[in-house]
C-alpha positions in Angstrom: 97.2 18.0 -28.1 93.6 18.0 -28.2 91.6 19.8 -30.8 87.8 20.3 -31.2 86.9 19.9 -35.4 83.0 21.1 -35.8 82.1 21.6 -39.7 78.5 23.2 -41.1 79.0 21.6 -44.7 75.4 22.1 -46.8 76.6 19.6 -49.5 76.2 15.7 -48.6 78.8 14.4 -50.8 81.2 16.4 -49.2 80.2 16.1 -45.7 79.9 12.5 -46.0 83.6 12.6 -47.3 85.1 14.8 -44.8 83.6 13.1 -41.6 85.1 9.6 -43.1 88.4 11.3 -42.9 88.1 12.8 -39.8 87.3 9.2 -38.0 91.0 9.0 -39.4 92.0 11.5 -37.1 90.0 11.0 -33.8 86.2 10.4 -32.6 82.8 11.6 -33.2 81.6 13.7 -30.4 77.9 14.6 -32.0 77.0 14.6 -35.4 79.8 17.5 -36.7 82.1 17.6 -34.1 85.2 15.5 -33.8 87.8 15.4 -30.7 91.1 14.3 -32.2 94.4 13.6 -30.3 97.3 14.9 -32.5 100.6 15.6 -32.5 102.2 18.4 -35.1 102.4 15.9 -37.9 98.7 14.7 -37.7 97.3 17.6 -36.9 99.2 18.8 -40.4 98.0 16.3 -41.9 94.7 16.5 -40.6 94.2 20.3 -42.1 95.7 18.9 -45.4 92.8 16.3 -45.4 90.5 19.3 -44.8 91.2 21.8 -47.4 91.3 18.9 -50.3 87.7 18.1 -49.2 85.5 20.8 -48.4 84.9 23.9 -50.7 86.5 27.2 -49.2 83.4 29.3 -50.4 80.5 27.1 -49.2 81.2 25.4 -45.9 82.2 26.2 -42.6 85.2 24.1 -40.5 86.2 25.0 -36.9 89.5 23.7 -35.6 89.6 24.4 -31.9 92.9 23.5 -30.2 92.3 22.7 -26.1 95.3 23.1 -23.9 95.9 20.7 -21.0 94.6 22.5 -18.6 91.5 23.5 -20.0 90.8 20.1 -21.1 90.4 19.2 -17.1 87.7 21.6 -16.8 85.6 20.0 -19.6 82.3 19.1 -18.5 80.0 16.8 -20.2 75.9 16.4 -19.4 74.5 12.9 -20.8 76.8 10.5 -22.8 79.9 10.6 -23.7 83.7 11.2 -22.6 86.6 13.4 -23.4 89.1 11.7 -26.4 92.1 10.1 -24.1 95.6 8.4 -25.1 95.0 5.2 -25.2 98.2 3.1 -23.7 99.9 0.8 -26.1 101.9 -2.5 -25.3 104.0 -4.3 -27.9 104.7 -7.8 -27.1 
């Protein structure tokens, strides 16, 4: 599934740290905002990441999940493109 991570996070050190992790997880869409393609065990692990970096009282992280079929009515103005599967061959 596709999920949309935005984050408002006032202290550097910690935003630095949490948008290293979440280039673990998927790509940068603008400066706090991540699309990540997960399934159940990254996306657990993904909110695991989360909650060890960022400090519950001080910043701010929005996990957006985006069904199939809403994710064909994305629109995008300027650069950029919607997070895809990319295929895999083993040889």
């Amino acid at each position: 599934m596709l999920y949309i991570v935005s984050y408002d996070i006032p202290d550097d050190k910690r935003r630095t740290k949490l948008a290293k992790a979440l280039l673990d997880f998927g790509d940068r869409a603008q400066f706090s905002v991540f699309e990540c393609l997960l399934d159940n065990e990254g996306y657990e692990d993904m909110k695991k990441r989360i909650k060890r970096i960022i400090s519950e009282e001080d910043d701010k992280v929005r996990i957006y999940p985006v069904c199939a079929d809403c994710k064909s009515s994305i629109i995008i103005y300027g650069n950029g493109k919607i997070a895809e599967i990319e295929s895999v061959y083993i040889v």
